[in-house]
N, C-alpha and C positions, 0 to 999 in steps of 0.2 A: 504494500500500500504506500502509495505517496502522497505526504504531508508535507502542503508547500509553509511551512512553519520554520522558514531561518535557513530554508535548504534542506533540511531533515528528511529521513524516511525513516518510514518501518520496515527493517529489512528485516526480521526474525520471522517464521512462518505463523508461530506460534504466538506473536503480541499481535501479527496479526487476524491470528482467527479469535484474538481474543477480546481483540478492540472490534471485530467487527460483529461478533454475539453480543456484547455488551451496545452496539448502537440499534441493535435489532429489537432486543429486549428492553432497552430503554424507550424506544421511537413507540413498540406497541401498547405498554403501558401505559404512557403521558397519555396517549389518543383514547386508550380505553378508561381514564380517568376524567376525562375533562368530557365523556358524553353523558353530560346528564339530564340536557334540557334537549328540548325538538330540535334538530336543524345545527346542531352546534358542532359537533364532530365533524358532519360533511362539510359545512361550510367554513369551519377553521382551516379542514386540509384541502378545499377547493382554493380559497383564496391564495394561501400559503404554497398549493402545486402550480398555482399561474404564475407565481413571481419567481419560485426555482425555475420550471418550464421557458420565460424568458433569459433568463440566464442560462442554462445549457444552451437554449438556443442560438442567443450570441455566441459561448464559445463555440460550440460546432462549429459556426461560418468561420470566427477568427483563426478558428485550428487550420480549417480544410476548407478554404475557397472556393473549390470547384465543387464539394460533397457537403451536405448540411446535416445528412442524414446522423444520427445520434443515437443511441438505446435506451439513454436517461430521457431525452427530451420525447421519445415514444411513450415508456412509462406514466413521464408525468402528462405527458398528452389524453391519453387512457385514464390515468386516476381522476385527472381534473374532471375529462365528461363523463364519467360512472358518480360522480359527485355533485356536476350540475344536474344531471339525470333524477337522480334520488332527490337532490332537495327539494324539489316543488311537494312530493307525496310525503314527506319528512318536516316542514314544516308547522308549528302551534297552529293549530292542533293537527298531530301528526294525522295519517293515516297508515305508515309501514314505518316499521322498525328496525336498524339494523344489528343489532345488537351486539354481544362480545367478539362476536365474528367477524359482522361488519367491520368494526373499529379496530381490533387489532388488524384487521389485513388493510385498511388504510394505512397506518402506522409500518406496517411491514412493508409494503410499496413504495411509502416515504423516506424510508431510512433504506431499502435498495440502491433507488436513486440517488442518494448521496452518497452511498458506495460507490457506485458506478462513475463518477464524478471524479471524485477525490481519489479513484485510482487512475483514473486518466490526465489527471494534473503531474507534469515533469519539473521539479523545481530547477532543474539545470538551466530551463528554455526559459524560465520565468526572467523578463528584464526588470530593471531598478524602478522603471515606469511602472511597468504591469503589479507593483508589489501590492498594493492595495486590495486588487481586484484577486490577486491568488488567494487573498484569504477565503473568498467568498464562499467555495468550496465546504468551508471547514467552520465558516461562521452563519450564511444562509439557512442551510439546515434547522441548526440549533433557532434562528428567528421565527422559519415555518412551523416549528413545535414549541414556540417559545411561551406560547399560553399554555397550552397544555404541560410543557414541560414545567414551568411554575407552578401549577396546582397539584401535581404530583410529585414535586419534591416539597411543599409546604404538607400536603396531605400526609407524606410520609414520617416527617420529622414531627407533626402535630400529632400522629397516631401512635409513634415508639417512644417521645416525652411521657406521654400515658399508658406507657406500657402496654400497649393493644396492637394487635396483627397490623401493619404497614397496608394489608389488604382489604380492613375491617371496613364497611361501610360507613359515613356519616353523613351530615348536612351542614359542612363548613368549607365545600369547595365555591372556589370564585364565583360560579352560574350563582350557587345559595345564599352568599354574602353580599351580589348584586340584586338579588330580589328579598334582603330582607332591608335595604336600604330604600328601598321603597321604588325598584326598577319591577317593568311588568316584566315578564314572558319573553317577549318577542324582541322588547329593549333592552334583557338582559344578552342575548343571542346576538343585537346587533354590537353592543359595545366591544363585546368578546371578538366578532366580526373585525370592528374595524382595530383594537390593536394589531391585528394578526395582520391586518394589510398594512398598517403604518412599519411596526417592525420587518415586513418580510420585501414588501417594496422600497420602503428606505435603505434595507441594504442593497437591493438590486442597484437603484440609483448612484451607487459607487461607481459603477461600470459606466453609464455613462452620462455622467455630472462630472464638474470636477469636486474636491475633496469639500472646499468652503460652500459650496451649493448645494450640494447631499447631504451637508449637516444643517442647513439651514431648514431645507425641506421638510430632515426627519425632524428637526424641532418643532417644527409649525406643525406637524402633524401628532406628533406627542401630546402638543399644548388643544389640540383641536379632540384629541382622545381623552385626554385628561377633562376636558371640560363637560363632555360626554358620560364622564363614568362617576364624575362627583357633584353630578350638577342634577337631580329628579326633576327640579321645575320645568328644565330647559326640555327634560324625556318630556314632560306633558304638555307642552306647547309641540312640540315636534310629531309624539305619540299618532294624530289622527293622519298624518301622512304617512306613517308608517303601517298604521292598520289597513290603511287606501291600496297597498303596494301586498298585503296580504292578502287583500279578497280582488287582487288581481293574478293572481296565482293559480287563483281556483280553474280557471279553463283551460291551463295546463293539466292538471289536476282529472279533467274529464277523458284524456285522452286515453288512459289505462280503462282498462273491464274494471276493475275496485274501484276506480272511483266515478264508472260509469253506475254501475250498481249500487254506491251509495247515496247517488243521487236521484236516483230511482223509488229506493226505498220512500224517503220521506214523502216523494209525490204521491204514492200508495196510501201512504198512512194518513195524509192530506184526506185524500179523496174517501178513505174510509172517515173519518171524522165526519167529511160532510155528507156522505149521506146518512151515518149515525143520526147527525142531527138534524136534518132532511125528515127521518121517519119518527124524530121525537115529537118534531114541529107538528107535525101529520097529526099523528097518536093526539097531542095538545091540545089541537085545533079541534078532532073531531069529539072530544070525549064534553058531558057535560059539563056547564060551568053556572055555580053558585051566587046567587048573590045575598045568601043570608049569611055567610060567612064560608071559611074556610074549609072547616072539621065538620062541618053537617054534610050526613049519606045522601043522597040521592035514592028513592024507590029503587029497589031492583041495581042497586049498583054501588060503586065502593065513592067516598069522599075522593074528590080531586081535586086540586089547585090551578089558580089563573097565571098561569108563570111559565117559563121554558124551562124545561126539564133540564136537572143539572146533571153532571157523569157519572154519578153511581145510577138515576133511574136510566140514565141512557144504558 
């Protein structure tokens, strides 16, 4: 493996198969810890494989001018639309799940590609110029997982302080501590959203910014996430355009048989109500009606009431 880190590689076979289980098992974790809300896992590693995806993509050309073709920027091409894919049916309120499986094999895809990468980097060729950009390799990564990867090393250190399995469930991960701060659902998912693009795009922008303009950019964008995540007034002015952008989703949404047939259903259940109350109206209408009062029988028949039948007589 090659680590453009000072020149250095890992020539041992063995630090390398061990640095690279230890990136595989760390990448699957993070991703299978930070899904805990709708739409959060696909969309952390959607945004975060479109800003690796650009970056393989440049090196490919700068490597090989006449060839662009790449096996990382294939992967993250695949991860990304198996992720826009899912998220329409995945988002508050879901209708499919991906579960342990899903998320770890995001996480496993992710941290492939940044294998595949960082062994394609030669720090021999790397010039004094390119120094910046060679890190990217080895720092991009860590920023596409870098939410996730913080709530699963705060999760784990907050669980072994308390003496309890590092694997143990609770309700003190970032998604939970943004909606007990008074963020909805949807506004927790998008904050989570947009750090993952300020950290995972502002490192792209290395490549091509120069150095004082890509720190500039990621500060502005820090300050524009920051105001995001400590600010609930600002979610609830904002909140109804956000809701606008979810019940726009939905005709995406209809394009699968599940969520043809779940739209189906309630048209059903619609139409039974109303003829339900179709044939109360009827039954109402036609049965006798009192004007001595309420509770008095009628000859030959039971007390009835001047009113629309509510849903226990229905």
């Amino acid at each position: 493996m090659s680590v453009p880190i000072f020149g250095l590689t890992i020539g041992s076979s063995y630090l390398s198969l061990a640095a690279t289980v230890i990136v595989v098992v760390v990448a699957m974790n993070a991703v299978n810890f930070v899904d805990g809300l709708d739409g959060l896992a696909a969309g952390v590693i959607a945004i975060g494989g479109a800003a690796f995806f650009t970056y393989t993509y440049v090196l490919a050309r700068s490597a090989s001018p006449g060839d662009y073709s790449s096996l990382a920027s294939l992967i993250l091409a695949v991860l990304v639309g198996a992720c826009l894919g899912f998220l329409p049916h995945n988002l508050h309120p879901a209708r499919i799940f991906m579960g342990d499986s899903g998320s770890m094999v995001l996480g496993l895809t992710i941290a492939g590609a940044a294998i595949i990468v960082t062994g394609q980097i030669d720090p021999e060729v790397v010039s004094q110029r390119e120094r910046i950009p060679a890190f990217i390799p080895i720092v991009l990564p860590l920023m596409v997982v870098a939410v996730p990867l913080i709530d699963m090393t705060a999760a784990v250190i907050r669980r072994t302080l308390k003496g309890q399995s590092p694997f143990m469930p609770d309700a003190h991960h970032l998604h939970h501590v943004l909606l007990r701060v008074g963020h909805s659902h949807r506004w927790a998912v998008s904050v989570l959203y947009l750090w993952t693009a300020v950290l995972s795009f502002g490192t792209v922008s290395l490549v091509f910014l120069p150095l004082g303009a890509a720190l500039v950019l990621a500060g502005t964008g820090l300050t524009v996430a920051a105001l995001f995540t400590f600010s609930p007034p600002l979610r609830r002015r904002l909140s109804r355009g956000w809701r606008a952008a979810g019940r726009g989703v939905k005709p995406l949404q209809r394009l699968t048989p599940e969520g043809r047939r779940e739209d189906d259903e309630p048209d059903a259940d619609a139409a039974t109500d109303a003829d339900a109350a179709t044939d109360a109206d009827a039954a109402t209408a036609s049965a006798p009606v009192l004007n001595s009062g309420d509770d008095a029988a009628p000859a030959g028949g039971v007390a009835t009431r001047h009113r629309p039948a509510t849903e226990e007589e229905t």
